[in-house]
ZARO-21802 format. One record per atom (N, C-alpha, C, CB): x, y, z. Coordinates in steps of 0.1 Angstrom, whole numbers, padded with zeros to 4 digits, always signed. Glycine has a CB too. Example, Ala and Ser with C-alpha at 12.3 -4.5 7.8 and 13.67 -1.06 7.14 Angstrom:
2
+0132-0057+0078 +0123-0045+0078 +0132-0033+0078 +0113-0045+0090 +0128-0022+0071 +0137-0011+0071 +0129+0000+0079 +0141-0006+0057 
//
This chain:
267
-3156+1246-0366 -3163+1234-0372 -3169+1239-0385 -3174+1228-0363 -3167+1234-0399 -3173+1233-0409 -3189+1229-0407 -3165+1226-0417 -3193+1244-0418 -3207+1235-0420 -3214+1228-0428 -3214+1239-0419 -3219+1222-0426 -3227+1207-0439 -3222+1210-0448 -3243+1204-0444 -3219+1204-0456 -3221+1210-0473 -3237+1202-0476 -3205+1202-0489 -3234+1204-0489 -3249+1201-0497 -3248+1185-0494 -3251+1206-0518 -3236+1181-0498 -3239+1162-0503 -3239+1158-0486 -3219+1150-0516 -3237+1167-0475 -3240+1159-0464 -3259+1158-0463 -3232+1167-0449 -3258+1171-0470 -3278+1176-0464 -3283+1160-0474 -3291+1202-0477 -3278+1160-0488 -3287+1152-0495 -3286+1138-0484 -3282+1149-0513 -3275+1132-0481 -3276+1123-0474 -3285+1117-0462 -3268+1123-0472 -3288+1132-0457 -3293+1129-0448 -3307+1131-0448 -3287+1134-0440 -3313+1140-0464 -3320+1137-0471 -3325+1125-0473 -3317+1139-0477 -3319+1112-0479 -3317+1102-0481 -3322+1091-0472 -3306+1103-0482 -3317+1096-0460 -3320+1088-0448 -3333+1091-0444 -3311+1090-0437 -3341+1104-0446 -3349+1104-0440 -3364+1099-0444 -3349+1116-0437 -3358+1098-0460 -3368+1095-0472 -3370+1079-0467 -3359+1098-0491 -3356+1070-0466 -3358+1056-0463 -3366+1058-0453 -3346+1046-0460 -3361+1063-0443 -3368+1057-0428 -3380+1058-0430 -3365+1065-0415 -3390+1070-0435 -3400+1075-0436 -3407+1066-0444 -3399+1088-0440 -3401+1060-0456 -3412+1048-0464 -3404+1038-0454 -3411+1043-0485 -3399+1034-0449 -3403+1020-0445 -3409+1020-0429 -3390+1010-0446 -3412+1027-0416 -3415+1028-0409 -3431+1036-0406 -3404+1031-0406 -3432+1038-0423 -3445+1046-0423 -3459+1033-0424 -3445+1059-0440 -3453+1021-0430 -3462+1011-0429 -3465+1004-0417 -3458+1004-0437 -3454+1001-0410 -3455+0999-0395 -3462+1004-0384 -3447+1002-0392 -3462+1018-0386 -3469+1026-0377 -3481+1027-0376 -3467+1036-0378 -3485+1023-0391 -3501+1025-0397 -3506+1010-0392 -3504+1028-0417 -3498+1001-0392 -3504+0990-0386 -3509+0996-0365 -3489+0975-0390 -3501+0997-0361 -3506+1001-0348 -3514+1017-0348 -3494+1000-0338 -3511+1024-0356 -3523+1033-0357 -3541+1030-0357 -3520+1040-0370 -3541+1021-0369 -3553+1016-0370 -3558+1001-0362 -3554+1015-0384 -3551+1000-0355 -3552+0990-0346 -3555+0994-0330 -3539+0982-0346 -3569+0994-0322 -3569+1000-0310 -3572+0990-0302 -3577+1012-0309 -3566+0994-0288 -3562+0978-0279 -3571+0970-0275 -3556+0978-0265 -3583+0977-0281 -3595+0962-0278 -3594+0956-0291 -3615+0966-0274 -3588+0957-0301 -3591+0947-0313 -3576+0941-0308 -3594+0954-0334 -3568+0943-0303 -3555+0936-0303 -3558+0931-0293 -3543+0943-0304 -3564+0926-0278 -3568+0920-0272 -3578+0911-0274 -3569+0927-0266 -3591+0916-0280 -3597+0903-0289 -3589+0895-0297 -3606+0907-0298 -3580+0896-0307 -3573+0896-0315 -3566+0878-0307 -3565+0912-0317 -3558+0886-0294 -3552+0874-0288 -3560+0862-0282 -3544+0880-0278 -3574+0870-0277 -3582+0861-0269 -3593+0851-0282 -3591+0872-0257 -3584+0853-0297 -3594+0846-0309 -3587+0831-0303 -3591+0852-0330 -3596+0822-0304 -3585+0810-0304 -3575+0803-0311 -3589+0802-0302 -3578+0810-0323 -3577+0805-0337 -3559+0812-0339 -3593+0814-0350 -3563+0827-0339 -3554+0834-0335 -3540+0830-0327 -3560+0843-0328 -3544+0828-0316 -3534+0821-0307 -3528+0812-0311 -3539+0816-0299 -3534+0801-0316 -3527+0788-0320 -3519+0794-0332 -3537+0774-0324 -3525+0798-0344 -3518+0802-0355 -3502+0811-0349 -3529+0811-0364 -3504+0820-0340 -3493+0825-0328 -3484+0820-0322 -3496+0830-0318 -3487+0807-0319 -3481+0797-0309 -3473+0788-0322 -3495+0787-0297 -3481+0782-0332 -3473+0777-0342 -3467+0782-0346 -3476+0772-0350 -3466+0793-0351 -3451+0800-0358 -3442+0803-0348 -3453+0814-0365 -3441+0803-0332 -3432+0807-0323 -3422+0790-0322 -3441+0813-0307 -3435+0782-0324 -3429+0765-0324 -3418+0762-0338 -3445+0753-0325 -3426+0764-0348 -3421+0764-0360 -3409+0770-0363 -3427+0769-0367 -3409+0780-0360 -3394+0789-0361 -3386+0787-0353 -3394+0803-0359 -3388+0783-0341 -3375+0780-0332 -3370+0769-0334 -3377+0779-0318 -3381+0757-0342 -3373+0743-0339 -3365+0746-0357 -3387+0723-0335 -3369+0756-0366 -3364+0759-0377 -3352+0763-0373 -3371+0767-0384 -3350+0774-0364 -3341+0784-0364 -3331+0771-0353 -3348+0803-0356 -3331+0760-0349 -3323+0749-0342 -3320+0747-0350 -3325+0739-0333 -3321+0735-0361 -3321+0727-0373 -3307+0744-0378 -3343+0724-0384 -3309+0759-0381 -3307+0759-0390 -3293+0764-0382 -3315+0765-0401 -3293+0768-0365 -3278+0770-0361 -3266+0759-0362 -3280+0773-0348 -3276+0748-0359 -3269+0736-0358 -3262+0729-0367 -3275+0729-0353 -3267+0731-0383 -3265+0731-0394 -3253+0740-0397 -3276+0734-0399 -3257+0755-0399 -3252+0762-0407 -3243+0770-0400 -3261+0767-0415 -3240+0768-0391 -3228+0773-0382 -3216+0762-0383 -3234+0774-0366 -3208+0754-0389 -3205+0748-0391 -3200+0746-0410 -3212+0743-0384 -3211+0748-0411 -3210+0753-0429 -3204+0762-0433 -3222+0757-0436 -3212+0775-0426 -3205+0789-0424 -3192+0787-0423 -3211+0797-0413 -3186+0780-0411 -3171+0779-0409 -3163+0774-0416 -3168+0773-0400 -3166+0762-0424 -3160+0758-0436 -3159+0767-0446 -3167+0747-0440 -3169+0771-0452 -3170+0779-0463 -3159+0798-0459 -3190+0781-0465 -3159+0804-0446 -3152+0815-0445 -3137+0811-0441 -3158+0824-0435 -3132+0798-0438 -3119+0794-0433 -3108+0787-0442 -3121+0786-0422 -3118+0779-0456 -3114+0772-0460 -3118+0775-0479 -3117+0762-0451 -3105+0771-0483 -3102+0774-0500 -3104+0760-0504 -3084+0782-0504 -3114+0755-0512 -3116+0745-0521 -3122+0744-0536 -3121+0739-0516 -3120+0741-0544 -3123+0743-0554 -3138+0742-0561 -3116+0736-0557 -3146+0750-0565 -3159+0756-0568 -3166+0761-0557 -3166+0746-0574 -3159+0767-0548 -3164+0772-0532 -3176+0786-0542 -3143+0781-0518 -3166+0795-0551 -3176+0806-0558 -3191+0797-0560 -3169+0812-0574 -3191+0790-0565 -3204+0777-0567 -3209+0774-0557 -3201+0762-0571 -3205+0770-0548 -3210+0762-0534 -3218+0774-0529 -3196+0757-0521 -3211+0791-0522 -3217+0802-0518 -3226+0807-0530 -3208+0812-0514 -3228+0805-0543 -3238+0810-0547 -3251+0802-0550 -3233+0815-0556 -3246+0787-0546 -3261+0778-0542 -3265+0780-0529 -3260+0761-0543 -3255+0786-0519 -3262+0786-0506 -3270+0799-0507 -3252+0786-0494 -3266+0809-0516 -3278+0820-0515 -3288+0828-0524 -3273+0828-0510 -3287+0810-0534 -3298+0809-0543 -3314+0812-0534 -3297+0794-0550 -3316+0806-0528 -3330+0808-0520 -3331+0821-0518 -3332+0802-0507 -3325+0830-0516 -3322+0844-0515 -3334+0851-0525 -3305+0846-0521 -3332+0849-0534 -3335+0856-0550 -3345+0850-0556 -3323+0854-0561 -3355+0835-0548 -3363+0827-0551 -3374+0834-0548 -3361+0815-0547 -3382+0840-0558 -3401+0838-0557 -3405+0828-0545 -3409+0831-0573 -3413+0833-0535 -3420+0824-0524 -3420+0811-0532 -3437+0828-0519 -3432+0813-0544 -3437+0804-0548 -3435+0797-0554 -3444+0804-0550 -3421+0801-0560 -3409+0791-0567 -3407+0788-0554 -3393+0797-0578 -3402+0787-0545 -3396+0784-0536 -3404+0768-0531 -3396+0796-0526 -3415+0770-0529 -3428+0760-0523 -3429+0754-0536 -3445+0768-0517 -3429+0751-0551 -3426+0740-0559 -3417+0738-0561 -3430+0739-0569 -3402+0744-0556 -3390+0736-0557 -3391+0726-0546 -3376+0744-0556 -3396+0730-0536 -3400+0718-0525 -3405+0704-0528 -3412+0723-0518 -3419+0711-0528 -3424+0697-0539 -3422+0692-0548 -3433+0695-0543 -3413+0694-0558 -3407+0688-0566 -3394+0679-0563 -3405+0696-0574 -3389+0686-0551 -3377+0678-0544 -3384+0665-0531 -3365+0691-0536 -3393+0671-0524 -3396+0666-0513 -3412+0658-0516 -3394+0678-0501 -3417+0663-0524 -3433+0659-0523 -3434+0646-0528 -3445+0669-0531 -3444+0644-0530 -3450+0625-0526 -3444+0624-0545 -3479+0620-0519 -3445+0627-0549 -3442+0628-0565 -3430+0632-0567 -3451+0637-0573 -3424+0637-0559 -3410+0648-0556 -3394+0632-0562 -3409+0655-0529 -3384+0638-0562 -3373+0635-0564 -3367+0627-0552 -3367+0644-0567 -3368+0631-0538 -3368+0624-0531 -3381+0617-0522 -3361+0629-0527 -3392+0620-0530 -3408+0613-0524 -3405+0602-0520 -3420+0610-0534 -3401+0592-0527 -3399+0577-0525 -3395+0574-0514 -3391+0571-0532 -3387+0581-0514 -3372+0577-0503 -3382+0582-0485 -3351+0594-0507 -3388+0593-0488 -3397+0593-0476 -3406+0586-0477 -3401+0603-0472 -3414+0581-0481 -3424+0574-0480 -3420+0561-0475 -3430+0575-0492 -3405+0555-0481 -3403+0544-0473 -3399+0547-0456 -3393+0537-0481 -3393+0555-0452 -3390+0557-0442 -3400+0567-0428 -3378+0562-0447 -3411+0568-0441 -3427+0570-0430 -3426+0584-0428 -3429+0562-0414 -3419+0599-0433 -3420+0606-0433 -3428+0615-0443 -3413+0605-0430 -3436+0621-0437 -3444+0630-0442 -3443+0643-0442 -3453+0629-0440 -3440+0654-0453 -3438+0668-0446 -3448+0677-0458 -3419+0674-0444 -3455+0675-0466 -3467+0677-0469 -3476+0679-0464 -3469+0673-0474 -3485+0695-0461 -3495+0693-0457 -3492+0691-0440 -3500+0682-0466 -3481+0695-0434 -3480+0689-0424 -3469+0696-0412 -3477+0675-0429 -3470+0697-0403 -3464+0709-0390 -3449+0707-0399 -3464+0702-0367 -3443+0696-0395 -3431+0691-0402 -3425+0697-0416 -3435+0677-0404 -3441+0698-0426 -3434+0708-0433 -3434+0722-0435 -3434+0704-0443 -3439+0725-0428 -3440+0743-0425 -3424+0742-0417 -3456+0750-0411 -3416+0734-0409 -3403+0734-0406 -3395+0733-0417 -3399+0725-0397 -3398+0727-0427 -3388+0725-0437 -3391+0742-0446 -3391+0707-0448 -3401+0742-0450 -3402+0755-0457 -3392+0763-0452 -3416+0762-0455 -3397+0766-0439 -3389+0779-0428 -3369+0777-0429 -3397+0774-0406 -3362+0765-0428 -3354+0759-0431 -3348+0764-0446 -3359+0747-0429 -3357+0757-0456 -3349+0765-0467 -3349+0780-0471 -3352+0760-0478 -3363+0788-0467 -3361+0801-0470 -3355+0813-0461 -3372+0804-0475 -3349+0806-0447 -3340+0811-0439 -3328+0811-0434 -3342+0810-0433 -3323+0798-0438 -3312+0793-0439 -3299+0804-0445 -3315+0781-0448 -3303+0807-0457 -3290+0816-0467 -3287+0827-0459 -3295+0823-0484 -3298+0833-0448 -3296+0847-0447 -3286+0846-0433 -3312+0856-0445 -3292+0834-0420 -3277+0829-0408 -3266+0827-0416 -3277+0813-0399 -3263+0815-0427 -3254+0813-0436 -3243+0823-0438 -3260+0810-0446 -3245+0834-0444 -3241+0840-0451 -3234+0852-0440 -3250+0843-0460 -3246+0857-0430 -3236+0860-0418 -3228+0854-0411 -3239+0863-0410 -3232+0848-0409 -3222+0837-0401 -3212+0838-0405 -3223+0822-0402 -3209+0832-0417 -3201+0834-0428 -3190+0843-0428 -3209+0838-0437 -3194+0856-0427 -3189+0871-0428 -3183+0872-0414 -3202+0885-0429 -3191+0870-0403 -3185+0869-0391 -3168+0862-0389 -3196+0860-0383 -3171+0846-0394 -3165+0840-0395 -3151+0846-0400 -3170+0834-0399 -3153+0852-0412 -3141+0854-0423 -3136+0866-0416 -3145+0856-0441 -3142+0872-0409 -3136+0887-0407 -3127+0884-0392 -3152+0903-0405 -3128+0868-0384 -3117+0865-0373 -3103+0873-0380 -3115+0846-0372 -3096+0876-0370 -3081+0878-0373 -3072+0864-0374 -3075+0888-0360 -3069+0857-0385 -3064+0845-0391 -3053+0840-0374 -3053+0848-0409 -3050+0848-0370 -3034+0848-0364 -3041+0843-0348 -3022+0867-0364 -3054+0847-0344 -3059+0834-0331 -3060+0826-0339 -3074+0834-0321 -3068+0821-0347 -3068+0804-0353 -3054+0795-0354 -3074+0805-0369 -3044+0807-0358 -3030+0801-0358 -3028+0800-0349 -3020+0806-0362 -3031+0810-0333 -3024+0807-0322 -3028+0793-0315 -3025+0818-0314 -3041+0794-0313 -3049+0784-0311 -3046+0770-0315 -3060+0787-0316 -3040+0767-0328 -3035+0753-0331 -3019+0754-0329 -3039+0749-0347 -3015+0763-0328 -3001+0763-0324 -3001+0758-0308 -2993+0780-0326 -3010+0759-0300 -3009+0757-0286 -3015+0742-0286 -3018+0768-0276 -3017+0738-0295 -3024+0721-0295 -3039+0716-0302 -3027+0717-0280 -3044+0729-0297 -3058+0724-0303 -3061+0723-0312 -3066+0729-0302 -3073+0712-0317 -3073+0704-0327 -3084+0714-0337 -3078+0687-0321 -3087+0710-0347 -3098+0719-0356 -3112+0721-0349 -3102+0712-0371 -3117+0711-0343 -3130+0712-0337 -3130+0719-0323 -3136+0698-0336 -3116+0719-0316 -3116+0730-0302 -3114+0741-0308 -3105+0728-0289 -3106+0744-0316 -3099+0760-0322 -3115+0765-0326 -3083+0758-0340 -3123+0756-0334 -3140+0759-0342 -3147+0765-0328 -3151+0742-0349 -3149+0753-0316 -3153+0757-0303 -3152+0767-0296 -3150+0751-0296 -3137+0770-0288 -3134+0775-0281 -3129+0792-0287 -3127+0765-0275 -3123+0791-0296 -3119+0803-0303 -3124+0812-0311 -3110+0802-0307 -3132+0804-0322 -3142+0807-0335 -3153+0814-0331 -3147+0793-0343 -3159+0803-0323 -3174+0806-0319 -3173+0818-0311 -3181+0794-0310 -3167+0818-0299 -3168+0832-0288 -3168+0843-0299 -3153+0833-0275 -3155+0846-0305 -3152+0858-0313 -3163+0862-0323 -3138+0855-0320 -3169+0850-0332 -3178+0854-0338 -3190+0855-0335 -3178+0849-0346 -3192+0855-0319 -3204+0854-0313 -3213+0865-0320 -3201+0857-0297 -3211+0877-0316 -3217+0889-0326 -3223+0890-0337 -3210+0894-0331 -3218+0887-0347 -3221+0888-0364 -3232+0872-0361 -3200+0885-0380 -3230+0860-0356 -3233+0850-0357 -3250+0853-0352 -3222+0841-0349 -3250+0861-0340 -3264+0864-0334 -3274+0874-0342 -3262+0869-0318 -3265+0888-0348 -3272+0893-0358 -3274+0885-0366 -3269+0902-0363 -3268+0872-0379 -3275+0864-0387 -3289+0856-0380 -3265+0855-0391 -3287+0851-0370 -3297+0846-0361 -3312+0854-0363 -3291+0847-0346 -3306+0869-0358 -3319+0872-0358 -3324+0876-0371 -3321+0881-0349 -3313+0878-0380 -3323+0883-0394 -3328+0871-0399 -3314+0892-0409 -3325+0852-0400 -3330+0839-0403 -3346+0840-0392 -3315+0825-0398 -3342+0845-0378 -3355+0843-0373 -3369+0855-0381 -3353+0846-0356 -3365+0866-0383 -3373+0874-0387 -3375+0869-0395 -3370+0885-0389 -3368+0863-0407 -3376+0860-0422 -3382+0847-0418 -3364+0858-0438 -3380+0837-0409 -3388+0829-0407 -3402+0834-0402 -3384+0821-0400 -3403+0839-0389 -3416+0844-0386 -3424+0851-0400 -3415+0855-0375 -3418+0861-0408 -3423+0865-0420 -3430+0853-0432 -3411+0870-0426 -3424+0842-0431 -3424+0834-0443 -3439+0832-0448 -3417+0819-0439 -3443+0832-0460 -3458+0828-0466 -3457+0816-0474 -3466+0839-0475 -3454+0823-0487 -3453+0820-0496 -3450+0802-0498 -3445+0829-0500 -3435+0803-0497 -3431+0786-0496 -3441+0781-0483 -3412+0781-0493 -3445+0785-0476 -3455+0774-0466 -3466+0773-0471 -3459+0779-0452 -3470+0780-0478 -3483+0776-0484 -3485+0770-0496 -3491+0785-0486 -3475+0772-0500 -3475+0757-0515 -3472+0747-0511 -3463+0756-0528 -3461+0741-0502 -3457+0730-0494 -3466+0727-0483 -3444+0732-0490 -3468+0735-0473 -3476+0731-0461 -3492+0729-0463 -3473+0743-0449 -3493+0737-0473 -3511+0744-0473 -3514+0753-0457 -3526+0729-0473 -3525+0754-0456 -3531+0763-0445 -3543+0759-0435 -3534+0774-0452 -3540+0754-0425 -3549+0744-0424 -3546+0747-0403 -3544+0725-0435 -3562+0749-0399 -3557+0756-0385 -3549+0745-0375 -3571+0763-0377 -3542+0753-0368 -3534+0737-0358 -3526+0736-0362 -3539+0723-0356 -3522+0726-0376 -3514+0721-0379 -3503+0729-0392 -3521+0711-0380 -3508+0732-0400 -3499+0742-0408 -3501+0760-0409 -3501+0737-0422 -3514+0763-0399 -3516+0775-0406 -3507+0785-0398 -3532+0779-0408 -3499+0793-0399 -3492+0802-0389 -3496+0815-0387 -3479+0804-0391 -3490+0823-0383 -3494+0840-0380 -3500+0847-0390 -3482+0850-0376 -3486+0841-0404 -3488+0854-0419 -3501+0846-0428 -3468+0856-0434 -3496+0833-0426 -3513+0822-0432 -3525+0835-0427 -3518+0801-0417 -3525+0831-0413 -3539+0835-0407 -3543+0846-0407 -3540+0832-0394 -3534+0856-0408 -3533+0870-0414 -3542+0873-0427 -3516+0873-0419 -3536+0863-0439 -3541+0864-0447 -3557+0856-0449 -3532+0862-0454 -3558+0846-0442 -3571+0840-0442 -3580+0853-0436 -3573+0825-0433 -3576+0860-0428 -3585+0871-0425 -3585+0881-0431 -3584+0874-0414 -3579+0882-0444 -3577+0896-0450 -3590+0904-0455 -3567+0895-0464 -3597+0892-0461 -3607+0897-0469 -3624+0892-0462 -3602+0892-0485 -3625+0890-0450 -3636+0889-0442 -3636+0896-0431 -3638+0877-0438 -3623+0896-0425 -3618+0905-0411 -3611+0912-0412 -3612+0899-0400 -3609+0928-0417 -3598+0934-0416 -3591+0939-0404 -3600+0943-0422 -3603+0944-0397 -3599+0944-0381 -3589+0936-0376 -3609+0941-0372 -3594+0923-0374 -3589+0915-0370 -3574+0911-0378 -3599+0906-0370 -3574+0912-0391 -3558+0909-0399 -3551+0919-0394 -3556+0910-0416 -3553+0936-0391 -3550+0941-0386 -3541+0938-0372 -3557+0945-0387 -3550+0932-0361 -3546+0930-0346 -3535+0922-0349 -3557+0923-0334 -3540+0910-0356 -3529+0902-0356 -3522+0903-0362 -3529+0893-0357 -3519+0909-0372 -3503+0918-0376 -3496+0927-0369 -3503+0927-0386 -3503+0934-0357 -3497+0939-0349 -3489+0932-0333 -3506+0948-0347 -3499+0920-0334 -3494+0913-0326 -3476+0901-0329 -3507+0906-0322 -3480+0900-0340 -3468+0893-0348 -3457+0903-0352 -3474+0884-0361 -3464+0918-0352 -3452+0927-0352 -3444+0929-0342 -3454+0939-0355 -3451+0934-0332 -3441+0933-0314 -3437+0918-0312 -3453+0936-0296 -3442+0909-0319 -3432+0899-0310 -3423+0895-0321 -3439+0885-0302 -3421+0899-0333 -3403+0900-0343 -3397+0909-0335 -3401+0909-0362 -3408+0924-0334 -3396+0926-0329 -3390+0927-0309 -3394+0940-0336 -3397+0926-0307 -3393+0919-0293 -3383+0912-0296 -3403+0910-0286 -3379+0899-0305 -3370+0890-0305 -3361+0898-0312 -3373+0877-0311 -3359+0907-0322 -3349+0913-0321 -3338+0922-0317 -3351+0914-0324 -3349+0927-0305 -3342+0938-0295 -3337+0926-0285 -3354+0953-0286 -3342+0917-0279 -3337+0907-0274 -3323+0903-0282 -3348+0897-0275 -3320+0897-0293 -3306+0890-0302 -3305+0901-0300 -3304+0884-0318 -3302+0914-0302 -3291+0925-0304 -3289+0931-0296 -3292+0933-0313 -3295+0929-0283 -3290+0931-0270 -3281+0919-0263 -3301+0933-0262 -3285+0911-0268 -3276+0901-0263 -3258+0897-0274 -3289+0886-0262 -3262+0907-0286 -3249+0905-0294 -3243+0920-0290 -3251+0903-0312 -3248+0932-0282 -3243+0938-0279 -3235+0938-0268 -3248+0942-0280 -3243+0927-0260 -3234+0924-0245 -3225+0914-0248 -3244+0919-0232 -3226+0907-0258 -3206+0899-0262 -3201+0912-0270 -3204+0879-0276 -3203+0919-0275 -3189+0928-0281 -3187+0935-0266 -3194+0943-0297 -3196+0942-0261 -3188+0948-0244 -3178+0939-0237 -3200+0950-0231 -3185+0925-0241 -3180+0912-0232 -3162+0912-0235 -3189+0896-0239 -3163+0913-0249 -3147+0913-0254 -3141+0924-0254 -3145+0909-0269 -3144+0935-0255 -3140+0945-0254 -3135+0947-0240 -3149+0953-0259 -3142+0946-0228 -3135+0945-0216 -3129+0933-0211 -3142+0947-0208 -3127+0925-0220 -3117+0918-0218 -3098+0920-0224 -3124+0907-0222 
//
């Protein structure tokens, strides 16, 4: 067996440098966090709710954005139409958007003064200032990132089931069902979980659009920050508590996208 050369050491160099800054911040959050401030932390009430709304928020976000953009995704990786390069690069404009560009493109589209203001106001919707729009925030600045896997998932099918699949009868929406979906199960649940991560993450656009307000708009990273500069302790716990439960939901999605690749694979 050959040994390393140099460009394997630097690599692995490399790797240790990333891991080390990005896992060094993490750590220091539960370093300086000891289990009576993270137990107070849960038993704040304030805390809680702000906990409980972002678990509400993101899921009925992360519905809205499977149900959506799983479908989109499929169009866009299956199908050749003209300005499609356009189409994928407005879907991952939000991508590259400042929070807080993000929260006045909102209100400029959606707010009471907004482009489509009118149009809600006649129809009695309100998402200003309001649970409703902390879903929409979460919606646009999570959206691109399922999208785009999905997407990838999608396009990387082997063309020749989709062929077989309509060669045997089935129509576009069973071949999408029955053949599309299972196979892209995988790639489809990692997008999932990186749209849920950046939702639980989200600030910025919620707080230009939603404001911060307890109960009703303020969530985990809000309440984080309302406690930055009175409670450190406490911003502390509760960053540690909103850290185990991303990632809880992550080891969760990627155990569960690991058990459909076994799934297919023994099949």
């Amino acid at each position: 067996m050959s040994r390393p050369t140099g460009f394997v050491a630097l690599l692995g160099l490399a790797l240790a440098a990333s891991l080390a800054f990005l896992v060094l911040p993490v750590v220091a959050i539960f370093f300086n966090t000891n289990p009576a401030q993270l137990v107070s932390s849960l038993g704040d009430p304030s805390a809680a709710v702000a906990l409980r709304l972002s678990l509400e928020t993101t899921a009925i976000a992360i519905g809205i954005i499977v149900a959506v953009g799983t479908p989109a995704a499929y169009l866009l990786a299956t199908r050749a139409f003209p300005g499609k390069a356009v189409v994928v690069t407005l879907v991952e404009l939000p991508l590259v958007l400042p929070p807080a560009v993000a929260g006045i493109g909102l209100l400029a589209a959606l707010g009471p003064q907004g482009i489509l203001g009118g149009a809600l106001r006649d129809a009695h919707i309100q998402l200003v200032l309001q649970t409703a729009g902390v879903v929409t925030a979460l919606v646009f600045v999570a959206a691109p990132f399922y999208i785009r896997q999905a997407q990838s998932a999608f396009a990387a099918l082997d063309p020749r089931w989709l062929e077989a699949a309509r060669t045997l009868g089935a129509g576009p929406a069973r071949t999408f069902a029955a053949v599309a979906l299972p196979a892209a199960r995988a790639g489809i649940l990692a997008g999932l979980a990186l749209a849920w991560g950046r939702a639980l993450g989200e600030f910025g656009a919620t707080l230009m659009f939603a404001g911060s307000f307890r109960g009703i708009t303020q969530t985990a990273p809000l309440a984080i920050y309302d406690r930055f500069s009175t409670d450190f302790p406490g911003a502390l716990a509760l960053s540690a508590t909103l850290l185990a439960v991303s990632a809880a939901l992550l080891i969760a999605i990627k155990a569960l996208a690991g058990a459909s690749l076994l799934g297919r694979a023994a099949r």
